[in-house]
DOMAR-450458 format. One line per 2 residues: number of its first residue (from 1); their letters; for each residue x, y, z of C-alpha. Coordinates in Angstrom, 2 decimals, decimal comma. Layout:
NUM = A = X Y Z | ...
// end
This chain:
1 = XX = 187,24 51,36 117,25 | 184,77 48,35 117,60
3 = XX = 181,69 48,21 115,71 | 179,68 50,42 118,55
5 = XX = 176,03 49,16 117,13 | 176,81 45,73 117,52
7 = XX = 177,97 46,10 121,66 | 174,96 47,79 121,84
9 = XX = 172,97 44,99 120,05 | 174,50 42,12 121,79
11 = XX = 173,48 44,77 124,94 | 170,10 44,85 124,21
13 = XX = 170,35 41,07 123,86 | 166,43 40,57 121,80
15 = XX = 167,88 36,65 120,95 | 169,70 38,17 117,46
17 = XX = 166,90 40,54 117,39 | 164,29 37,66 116,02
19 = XX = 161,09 39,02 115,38 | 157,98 38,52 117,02
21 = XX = 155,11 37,00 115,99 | 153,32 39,41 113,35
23 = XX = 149,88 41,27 114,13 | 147,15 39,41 113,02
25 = XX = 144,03 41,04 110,77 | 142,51 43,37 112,71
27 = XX = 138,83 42,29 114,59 | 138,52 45,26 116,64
29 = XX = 137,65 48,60 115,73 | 134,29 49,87 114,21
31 = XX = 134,47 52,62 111,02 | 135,95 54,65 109,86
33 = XX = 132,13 56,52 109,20 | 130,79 58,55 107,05
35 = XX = 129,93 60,93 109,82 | 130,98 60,08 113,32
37 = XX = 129,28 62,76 115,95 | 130,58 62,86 119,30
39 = XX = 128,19 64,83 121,34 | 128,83 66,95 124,72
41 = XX = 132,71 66,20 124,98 | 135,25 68,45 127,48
43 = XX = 137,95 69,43 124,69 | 141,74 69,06 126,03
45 = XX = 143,36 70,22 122,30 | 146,88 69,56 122,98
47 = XX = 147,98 72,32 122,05 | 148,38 74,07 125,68
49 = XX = 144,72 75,55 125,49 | 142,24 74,48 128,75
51 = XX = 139,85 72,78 128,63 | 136,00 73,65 126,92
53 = XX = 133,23 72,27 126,60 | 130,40 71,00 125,84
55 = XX = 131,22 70,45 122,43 | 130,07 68,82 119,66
57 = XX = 132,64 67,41 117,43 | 131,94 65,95 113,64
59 = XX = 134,21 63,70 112,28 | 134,08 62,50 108,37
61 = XX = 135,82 59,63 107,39 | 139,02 59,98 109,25
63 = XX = 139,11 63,96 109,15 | 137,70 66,24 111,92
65 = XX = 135,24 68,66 110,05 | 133,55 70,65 112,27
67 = XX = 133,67 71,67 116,33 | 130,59 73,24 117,61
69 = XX = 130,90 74,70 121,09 | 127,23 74,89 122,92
71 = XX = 128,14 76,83 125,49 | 126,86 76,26 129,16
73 = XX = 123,10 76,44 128,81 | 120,74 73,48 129,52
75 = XX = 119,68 72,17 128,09 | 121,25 72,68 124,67
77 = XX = 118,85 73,79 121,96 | 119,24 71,19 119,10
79 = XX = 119,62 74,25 116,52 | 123,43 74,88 118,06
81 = XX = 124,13 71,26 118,08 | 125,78 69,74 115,09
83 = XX = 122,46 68,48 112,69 | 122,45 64,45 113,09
85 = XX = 121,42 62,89 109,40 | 119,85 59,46 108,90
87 = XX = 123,07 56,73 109,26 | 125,17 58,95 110,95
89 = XX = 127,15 56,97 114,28 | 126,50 59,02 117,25
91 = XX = 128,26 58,73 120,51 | 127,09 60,34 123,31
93 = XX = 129,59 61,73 125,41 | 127,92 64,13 127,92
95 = XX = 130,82 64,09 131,13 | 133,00 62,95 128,74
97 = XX = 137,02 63,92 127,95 | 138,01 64,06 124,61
99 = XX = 142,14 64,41 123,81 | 144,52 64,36 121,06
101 = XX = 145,56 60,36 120,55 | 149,49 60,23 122,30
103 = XX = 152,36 59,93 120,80 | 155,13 57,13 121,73
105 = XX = 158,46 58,67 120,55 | 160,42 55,74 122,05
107 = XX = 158,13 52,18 121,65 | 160,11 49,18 120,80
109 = XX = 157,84 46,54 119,42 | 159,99 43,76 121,29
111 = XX = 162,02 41,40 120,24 | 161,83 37,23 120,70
113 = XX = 163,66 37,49 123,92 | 160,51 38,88 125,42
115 = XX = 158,46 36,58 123,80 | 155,66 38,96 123,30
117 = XX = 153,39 38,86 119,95 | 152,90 42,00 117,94
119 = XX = 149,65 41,99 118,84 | 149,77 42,45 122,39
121 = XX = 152,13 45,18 122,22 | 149,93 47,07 120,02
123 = XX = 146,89 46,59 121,66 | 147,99 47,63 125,12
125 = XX = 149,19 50,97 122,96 | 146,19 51,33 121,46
127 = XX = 144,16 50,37 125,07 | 146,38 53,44 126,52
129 = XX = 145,06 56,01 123,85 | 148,84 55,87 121,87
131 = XX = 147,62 55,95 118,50 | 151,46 57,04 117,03
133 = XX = 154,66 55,53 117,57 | 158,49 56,12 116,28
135 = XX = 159,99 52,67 116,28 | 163,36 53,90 117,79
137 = XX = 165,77 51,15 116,17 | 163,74 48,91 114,64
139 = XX = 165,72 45,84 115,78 | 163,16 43,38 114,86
141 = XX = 164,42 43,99 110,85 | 163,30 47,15 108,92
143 = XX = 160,88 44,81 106,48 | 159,00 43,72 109,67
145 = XX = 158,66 47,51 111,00 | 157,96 48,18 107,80
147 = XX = 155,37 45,42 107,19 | 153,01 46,41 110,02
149 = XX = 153,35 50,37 109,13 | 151,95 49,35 106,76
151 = XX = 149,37 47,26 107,32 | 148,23 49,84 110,10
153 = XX = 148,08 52,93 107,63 | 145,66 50,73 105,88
155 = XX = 143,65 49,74 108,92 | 144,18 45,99 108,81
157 = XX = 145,69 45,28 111,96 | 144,77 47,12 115,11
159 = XX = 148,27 49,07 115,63 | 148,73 52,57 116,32
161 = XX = 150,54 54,62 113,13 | 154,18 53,70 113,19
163 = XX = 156,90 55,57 112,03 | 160,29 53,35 112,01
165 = XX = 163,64 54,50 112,84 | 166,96 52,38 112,10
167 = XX = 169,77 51,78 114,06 | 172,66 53,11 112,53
169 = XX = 174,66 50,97 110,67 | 171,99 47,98 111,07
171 = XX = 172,41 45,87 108,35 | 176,35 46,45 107,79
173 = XX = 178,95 44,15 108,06 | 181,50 46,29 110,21
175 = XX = 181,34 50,08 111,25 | 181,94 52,93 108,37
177 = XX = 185,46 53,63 107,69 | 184,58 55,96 105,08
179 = XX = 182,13 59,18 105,22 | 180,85 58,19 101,64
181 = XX = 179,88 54,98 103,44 | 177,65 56,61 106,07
183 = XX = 176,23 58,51 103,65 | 175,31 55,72 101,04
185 = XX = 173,82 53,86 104,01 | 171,75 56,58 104,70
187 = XX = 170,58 57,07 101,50 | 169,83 53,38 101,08
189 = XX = 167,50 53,03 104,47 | 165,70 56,77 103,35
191 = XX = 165,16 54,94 99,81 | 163,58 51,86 101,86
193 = XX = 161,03 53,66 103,69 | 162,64 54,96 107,12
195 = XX = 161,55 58,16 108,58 | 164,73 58,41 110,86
197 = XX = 168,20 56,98 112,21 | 168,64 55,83 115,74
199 = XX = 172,22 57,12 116,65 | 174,62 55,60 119,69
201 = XX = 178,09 56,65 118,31 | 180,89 57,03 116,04
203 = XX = 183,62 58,74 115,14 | 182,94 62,68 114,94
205 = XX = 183,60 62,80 110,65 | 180,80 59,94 110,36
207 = XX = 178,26 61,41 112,51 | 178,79 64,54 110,93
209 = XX = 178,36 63,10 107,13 | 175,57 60,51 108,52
211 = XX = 173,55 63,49 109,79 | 173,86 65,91 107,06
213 = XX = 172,93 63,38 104,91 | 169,99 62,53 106,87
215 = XX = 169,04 66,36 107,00 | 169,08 65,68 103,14
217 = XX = 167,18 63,01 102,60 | 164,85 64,46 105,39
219 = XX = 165,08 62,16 107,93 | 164,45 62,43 111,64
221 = XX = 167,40 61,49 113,75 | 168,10 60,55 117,10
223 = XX = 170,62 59,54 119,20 | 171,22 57,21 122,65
225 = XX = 174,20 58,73 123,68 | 176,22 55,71 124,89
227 = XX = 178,97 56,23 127,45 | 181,49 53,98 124,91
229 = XX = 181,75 56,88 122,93 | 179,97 59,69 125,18
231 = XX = 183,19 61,74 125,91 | 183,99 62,40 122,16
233 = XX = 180,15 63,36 121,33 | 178,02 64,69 123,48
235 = XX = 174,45 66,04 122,89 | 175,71 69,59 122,33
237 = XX = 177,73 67,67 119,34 | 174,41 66,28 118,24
239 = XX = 172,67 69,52 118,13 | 175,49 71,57 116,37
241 = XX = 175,38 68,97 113,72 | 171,56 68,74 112,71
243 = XX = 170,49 66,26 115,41 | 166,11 66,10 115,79
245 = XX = 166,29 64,77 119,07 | 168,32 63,03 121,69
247 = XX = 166,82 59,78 123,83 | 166,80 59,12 127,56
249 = XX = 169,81 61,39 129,25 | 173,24 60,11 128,23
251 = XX = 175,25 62,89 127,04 | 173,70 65,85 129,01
253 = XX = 175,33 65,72 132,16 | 178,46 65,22 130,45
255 = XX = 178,46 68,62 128,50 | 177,96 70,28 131,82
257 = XX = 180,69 68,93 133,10 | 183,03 71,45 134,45
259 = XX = 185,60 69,65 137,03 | 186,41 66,45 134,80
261 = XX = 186,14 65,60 131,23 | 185,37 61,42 131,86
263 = XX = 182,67 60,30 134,42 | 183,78 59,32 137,40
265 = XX = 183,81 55,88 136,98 | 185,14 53,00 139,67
267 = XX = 188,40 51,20 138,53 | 186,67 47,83 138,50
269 = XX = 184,03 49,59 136,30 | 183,07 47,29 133,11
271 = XX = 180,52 48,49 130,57 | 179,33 45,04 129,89
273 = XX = 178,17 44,52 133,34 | 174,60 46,05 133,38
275 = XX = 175,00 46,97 137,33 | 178,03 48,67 136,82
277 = XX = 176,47 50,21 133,77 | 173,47 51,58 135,36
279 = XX = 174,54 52,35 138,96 | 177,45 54,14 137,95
281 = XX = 174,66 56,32 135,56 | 172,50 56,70 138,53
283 = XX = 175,40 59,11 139,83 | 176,21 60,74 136,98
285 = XX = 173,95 63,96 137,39 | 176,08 65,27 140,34
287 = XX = 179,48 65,20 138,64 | 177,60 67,81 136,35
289 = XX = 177,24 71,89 136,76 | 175,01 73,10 139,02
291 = XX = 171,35 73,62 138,83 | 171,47 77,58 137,24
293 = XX = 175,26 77,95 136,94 | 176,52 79,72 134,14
295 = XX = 177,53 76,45 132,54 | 173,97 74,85 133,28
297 = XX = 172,44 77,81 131,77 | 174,79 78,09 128,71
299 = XX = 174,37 74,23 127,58 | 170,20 74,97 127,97
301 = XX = 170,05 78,08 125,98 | 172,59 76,53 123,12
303 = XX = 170,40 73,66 122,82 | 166,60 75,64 122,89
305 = XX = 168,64 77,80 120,09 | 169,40 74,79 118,06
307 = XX = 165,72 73,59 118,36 | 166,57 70,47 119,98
309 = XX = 164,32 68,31 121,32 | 164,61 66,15 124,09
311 = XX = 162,75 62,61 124,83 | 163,53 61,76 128,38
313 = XX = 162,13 58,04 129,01 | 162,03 58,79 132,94
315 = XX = 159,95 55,88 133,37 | 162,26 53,23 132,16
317 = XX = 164,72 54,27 134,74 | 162,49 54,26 137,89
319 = XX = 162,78 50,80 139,03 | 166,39 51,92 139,61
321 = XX = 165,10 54,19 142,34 | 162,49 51,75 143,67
323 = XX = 162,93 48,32 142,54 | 159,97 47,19 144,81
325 = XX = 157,39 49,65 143,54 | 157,84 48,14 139,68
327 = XX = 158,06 44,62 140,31 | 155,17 44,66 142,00
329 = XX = 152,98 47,35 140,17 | 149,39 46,56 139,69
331 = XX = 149,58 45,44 136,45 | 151,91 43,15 136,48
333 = XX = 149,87 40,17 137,35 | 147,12 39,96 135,17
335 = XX = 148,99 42,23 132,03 | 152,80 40,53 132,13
337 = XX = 153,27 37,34 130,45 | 155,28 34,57 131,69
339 = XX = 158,12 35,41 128,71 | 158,72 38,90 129,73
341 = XX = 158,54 38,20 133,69 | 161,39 36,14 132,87
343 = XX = 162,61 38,55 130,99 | 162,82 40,95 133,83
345 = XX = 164,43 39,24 136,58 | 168,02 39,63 137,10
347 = XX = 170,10 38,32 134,25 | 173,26 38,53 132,84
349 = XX = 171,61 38,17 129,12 | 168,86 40,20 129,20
351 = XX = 169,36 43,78 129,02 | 167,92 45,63 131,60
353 = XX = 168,15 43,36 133,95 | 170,64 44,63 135,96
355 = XX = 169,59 43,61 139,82 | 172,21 41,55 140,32
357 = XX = 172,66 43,32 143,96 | 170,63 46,33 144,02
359 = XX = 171,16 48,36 146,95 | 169,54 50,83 149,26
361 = XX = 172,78 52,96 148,27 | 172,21 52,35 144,57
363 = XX = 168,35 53,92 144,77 | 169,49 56,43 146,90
365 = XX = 171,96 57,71 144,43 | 168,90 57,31 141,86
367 = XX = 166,61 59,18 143,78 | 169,09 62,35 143,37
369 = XX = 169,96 61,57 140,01 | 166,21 62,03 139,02
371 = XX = 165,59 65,45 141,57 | 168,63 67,24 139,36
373 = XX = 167,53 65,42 135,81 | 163,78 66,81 136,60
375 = XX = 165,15 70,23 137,67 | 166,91 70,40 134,00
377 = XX = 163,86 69,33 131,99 | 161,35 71,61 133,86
379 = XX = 163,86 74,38 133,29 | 164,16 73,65 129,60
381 = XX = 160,50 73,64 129,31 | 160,14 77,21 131,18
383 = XX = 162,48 78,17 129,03 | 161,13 76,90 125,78
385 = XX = 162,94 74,02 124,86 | 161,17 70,80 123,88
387 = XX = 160,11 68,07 126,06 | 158,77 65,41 124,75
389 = XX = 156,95 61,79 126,00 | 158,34 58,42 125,04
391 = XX = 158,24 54,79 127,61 | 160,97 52,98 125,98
393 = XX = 159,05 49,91 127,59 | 159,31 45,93 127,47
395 = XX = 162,81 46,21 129,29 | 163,37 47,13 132,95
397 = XX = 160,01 45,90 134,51 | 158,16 48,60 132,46
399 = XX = 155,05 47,67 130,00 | 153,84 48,64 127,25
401 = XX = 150,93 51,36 127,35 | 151,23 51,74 131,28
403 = XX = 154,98 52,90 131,46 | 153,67 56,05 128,89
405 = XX = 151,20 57,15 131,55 | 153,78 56,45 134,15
407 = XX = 155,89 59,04 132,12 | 153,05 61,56 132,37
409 = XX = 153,22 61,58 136,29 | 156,78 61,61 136,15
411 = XX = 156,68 65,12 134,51 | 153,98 66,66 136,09
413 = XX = 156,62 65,07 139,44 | 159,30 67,17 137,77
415 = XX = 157,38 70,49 137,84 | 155,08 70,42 134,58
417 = XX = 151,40 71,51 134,73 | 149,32 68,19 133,84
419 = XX = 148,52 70,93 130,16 | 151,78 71,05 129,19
421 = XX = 152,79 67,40 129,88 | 149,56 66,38 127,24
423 = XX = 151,22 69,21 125,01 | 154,60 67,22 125,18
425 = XX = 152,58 64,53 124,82 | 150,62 65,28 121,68
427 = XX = 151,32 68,49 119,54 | 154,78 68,72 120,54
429 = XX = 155,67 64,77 119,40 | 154,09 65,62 116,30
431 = XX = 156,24 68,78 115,82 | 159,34 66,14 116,01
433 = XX = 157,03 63,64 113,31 | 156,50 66,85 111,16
435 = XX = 153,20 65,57 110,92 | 151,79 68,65 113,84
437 = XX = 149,43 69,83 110,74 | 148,11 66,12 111,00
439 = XX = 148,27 64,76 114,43 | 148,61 66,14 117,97
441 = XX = 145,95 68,05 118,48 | 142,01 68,97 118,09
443 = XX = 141,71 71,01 115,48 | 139,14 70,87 112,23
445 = XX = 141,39 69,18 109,35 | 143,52 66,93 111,61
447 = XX = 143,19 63,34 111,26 | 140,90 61,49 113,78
449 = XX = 143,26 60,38 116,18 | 141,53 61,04 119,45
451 = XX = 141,24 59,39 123,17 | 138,26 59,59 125,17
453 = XX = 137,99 58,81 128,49 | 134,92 59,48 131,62
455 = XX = 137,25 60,71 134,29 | 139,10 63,95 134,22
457 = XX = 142,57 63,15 133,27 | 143,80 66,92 134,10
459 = XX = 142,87 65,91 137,62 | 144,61 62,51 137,94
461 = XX = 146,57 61,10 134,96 | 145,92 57,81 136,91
463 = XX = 142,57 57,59 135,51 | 144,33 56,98 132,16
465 = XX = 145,87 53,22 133,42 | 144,55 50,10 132,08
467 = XX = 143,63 49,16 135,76 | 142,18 52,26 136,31
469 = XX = 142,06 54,91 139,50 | 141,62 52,52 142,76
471 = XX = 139,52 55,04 145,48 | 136,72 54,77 147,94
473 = XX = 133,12 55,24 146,53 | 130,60 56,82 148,10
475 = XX = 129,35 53,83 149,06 | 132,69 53,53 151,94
477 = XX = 133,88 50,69 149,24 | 136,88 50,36 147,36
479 = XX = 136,80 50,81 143,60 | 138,35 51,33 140,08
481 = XX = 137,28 54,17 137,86 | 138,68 55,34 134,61
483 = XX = 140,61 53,66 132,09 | 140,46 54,83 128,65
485 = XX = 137,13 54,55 127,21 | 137,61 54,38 123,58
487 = XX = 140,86 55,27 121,35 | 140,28 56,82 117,83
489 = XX = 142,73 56,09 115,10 | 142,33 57,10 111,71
491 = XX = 138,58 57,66 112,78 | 138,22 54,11 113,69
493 = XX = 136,82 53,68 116,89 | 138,38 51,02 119,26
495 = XX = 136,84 50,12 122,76 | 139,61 50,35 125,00
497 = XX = 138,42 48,08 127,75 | 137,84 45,67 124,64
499 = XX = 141,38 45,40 123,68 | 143,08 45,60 127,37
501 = XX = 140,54 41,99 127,67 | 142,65 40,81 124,71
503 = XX = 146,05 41,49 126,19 | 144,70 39,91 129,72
505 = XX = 143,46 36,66 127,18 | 147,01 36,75 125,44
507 = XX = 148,40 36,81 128,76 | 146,24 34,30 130,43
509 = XX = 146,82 31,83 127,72 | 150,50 31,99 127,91
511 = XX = 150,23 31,19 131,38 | 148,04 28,04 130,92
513 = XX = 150,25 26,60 128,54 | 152,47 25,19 131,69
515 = XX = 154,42 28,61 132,06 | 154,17 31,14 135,42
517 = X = 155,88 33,46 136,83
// end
C-alpha cells in the first residue's frame, strides 16, 4: 500500500507544508489582574444550565474565585455585590453575556499556500471568543505548533491555548511496515510534546498498535477517515480500538451500509480529482441505512457505548451546497486576504478547491447529504452521544473565527437547542481535551477563559460574527449590532473589536502591496 499520509499531504497541497510567518509578541491584551470584577453579567455556564443573572463574577489572576448571584432586585444593595478593593479592574457589564471561551477542535493554523501570518489566524480566533484550539495535524512542523503553544501558555503572543495533534506518520520516511514501528513513533511524538495523533489510514494491525499505544502514552486521537482506505476501517473500527474522536463524516455512512460494501462510485471516478472527490461524497449519505433502521440505530448505540465522540466540521462542507452564499459572505471583503482568495478559487493544486464545474445537480445532492448527516448527529445527541464544534477553516472559502460560528447555526439547523450547541461547544470539547475541570465552563476554580458579548447570543448566534447582526433600528435604518465584546484568556482581557481591526489592517496591507482579489 502507498504511503496514505503523504496522498493526503500532497492533497492538502500547504506548498510542502512551509510554515507561516510566526506570531509576533503580543500588544494586545490587558492583565492578567490581581482581581478582575465583572459586574451584572447574564451567566451562559456551558454546561447545559440557562441562563442567570445578574451576577457578579471575581476573577484572581487567571482563576475564577467567586460568583455572586444578586438576584432581581433594583437596585442591587452593594452588601450582596462582590466588595470592590482599592486597584481592583472593574468592568461593568450590566446587559451583558458572559460564556465559557470556545473551543476549536479542528483549527489548522495554515500553511504558506494560504499565505496567511500566524497572527491573523489567531487573532480572528481570539476576535471570535475561541480561546482553545487542537491543532488537528500540525502540518506546519510539530516545533512550530509547538513553538507558539508555547509562547501562548505564557501569554506572549495573543493566541488562543493550543493543543497540537500530529499527523500520523509525519516525519517518516515511508509508511510502518512493522507494529513496533507505529508504536516507537508514537512514543517518540508523546515524548516531544503532542497531546494527540491525527489518523487517515492504515493497515488494521498498525492502527490497532498505533492506538493502543497512544491510549498508553495518553494521547488523544483522531481520525479523517479517508475513502483510500475507508472500506477496511471504518469509524466503528476506530471506536472498538480506543479511538477519542473521529473528524468531519468519512467513515459513518459507510458502517451503515447495508446494500454494498464500496461506495458507489462512477467508473471514471479518480481520488485525486477534488470534484470527483467531493461530489461523489456529497452522495454518499443515501447509499447508507435509513434514518432509525435497525442498522442506523445499532451503529449509534455501539458508538455512544464506546464513548465516542464526534467533531462534524459542517461548515467546511457548505459551500458544496451553496457555492454562491460562501464566496460572497460578508466577510470576505474586508477579512480575506489576497493569498487565500487565491487560494480559494478553483484549482487543481489547492485543496479544496474543487469548483472546477460545480453544478446545480452537485448542491442538490449536497443539500440531502446534509438533511440525513444532521438527522444522525441530532439523534446521537438525543441519545447521548457526543457532538462536538470544530471549523476546519482556511480551505473551502471558510475563515478563520467566522466558519466556528457558522458551525453553531449549522447545529442549532440540525435540530440542537442554541444550550446544547454552546455545551458542544465548550464543556463538552473540554471533556475530549481532558482539561473539563479547567476549561469549558463557568464554574469557581476554572481558568479565566471567558467571552463576553452585549447581545443575547441564545437568541441569534449571529450576534457572535466579526461583522456583527445586520437589522433595522428603531430609527427605520439599517445597522450592525453585536460582535464579541471582549475575549478572556488566561484572565487576560482582549478587546475583540480591537483585534478584528488588526486582521482588517493585516488584510488591508496585503492588498496595497499591488495584490487584489
Amino acid at each position: 500500500m502507498k504511503n496514505l499520509l503523504k496522498i493526503l499531504v500532497i492533497l492538502f497541497s500547504l506548498n510542502a507544508m512551509a510554515a507561516p510567518l510566526a506570531a509576533p509578541d503580543r500588544q494586545r491584551g490587558e492583565g492578567p489582574f490581581d482581581r478582575l470584577v465583572l459586574r451584572g453579567v447574564t451567566i451562559v455556564n456551558g454546561e447545559g444550565a440557562p441562563p442567570v443573572g445578574p451576577m457578579d463574577v471575581l476573577i484572581e489572576g487567571n482563576r475564577i474565585t467567586q460568583i455572586r448571584n444578586l438576584g432581581l432586585y433594583k437596585p442591587v444593595p452593594e452588601a450582596d455585590r462582590i466588595p470592590v478593593l482599592p486597584g481592583d479592574k472593574v468592568m461593568e457589564l450590566e446587559g451583558h453575556y458572559l460564556l465559557p471561551g470556545f473551543i476549536d477542535l479542528h483549527a489548522h493554523f495554515g500553511g504558506d499556500a494560504q499565505g496567511v501570518p500566524a497572527e491573523y489566524v489567531a487573532k480572528l480566533w481570539l476576535g471570535h471568543g475561541i480561546t482553545s484550539i487542537r491543532e488537528p495535524g500540525s502540518f506546519n512542523g510539530l516545533d512550530w505548533v509547538l513553538s507558539h503553544q508555547a509562547r501562548s501558555a505564557k501569554n506572549t503572543i495573543a493566541a488562543p491555548r493550543i493543543f497540537p495533534y500530529v499527523a500520523f506518520g509525519q516525519g517518516e520516511t515511508g509508511p510502518f511496515l512493522t507494529e513496533e514501528a507505529a508504536r516507537n513513533w508514537v512514543k517518540k511524538i508523546a515524548k516531544q510534546g503532542a497531546a494527540g495523533i491525527k489518523f487517515f489510514g492504515a493497515p488494521a494491525n498498525i492502527m490497532k498498535a498505533a492506538l493502543d499505544e497512544a491510549g498508553k502514552q495518553r494521547l488523544g486521537s483522531a481520525m479523517h477517515h479517508a475513502q483510500l482506505d475507508v472500506v477496511n476501517w471504518n469509524v466503528l473500527d476506530s471506536a472498538r480500538s480506543g479511538l477519542t474522536s473521529m473528524e468531519h463524516w468519512y467513515g459513518l455512512p459507510e458502517a451503515m451500509f447495508e446494500d454494498r460494501v464500496i461506495q458507489d462510485y462512477p467508473l471514471d471516478y479518480n481520488y485525486t480529482n477534488e470534484q470527483h472527490r467531493f461530489g461523489e461524497a456529497g452522495r454518499l449519505w443515501a447509499q447508507a441505512a435509513d434514518p432509525g433502521s435497525e442498522k442506523w440505530n445499532q451503529v449509534r448505540d455501539e458508538l455512544i457505548a464506546l464513548d465516542f465522540t464526534i467533531n462534524p466540521t459542517l461548515t467546511i462542507y457548505e459551500a458544496s451546497r451553496d457555492l454562491m452564499r460562501e464566496m460572497n459572505a460578508d466577510w470576505q471583503k474586508e477579512y480575506t486576504p489576497p493569498s487565500l482568495w487565491q487560494f480559494f478559487q478553483p484549482s487543481l493544486q489547492s485543496h479544496g478547491s474543487y469548483w472546477y464545474d460545480w453544478t446545480t445537480a452537485d448542491e442538490v445532492a449536497w443539500k440531502n447529504n446534509f438533511d440525513l448527516w444532521m438527522q444522525f448527529l441530532n439523534d446521537y445527541k438525543n441519545h447521548g452521544g457526543r457532538v462536538t464544534l470544530g471549523s476546519d477553516a482556511g480551505f473551502i472559502w471558510k475563515l478563520y473565527g467566522f466558519a466556528y460560528i457558522r458551525e453553531m447555526e449549522l447545529l442549532q439547523e440540525a435540530g440542537f437547542h442554541p444550550l446544547e450547541v454552546l455545551r458542544s461547544a465548550t464543556y463538552l470539547a473540554a471533556q475530549v481535551l481532558n482539561m473539563e475541570d479547567q476549561i469549558g465552563s463557568v464554574r469557581v476554580g476554572k481558568l479565566a477563559d471567558l467571552v463576553i458579548t452585549d447581545e443575547n447570543p441564545i437568541a441569534n448566534f449571529k450576534v457572535l460574527y466579526g461583522t456583527g447582526h445586520f437589522k433595522l433600528g428603531a430609527d427605520n435604518k439599517p445597522e450592525r449590532v453585536g460582535g464579541v465584546k471582549y475575549t478572556i484568556k488566561d484572565g487576560i482581557v482582549f478587546d475583540a473589536k480591537e483585534l478584528l481591526a488588526d486582521v482588517r489592517r493585516i488584510v488591508s496591507e496585503a492588498k496595497s502591496q499591488g495584490e487584489s482579489p
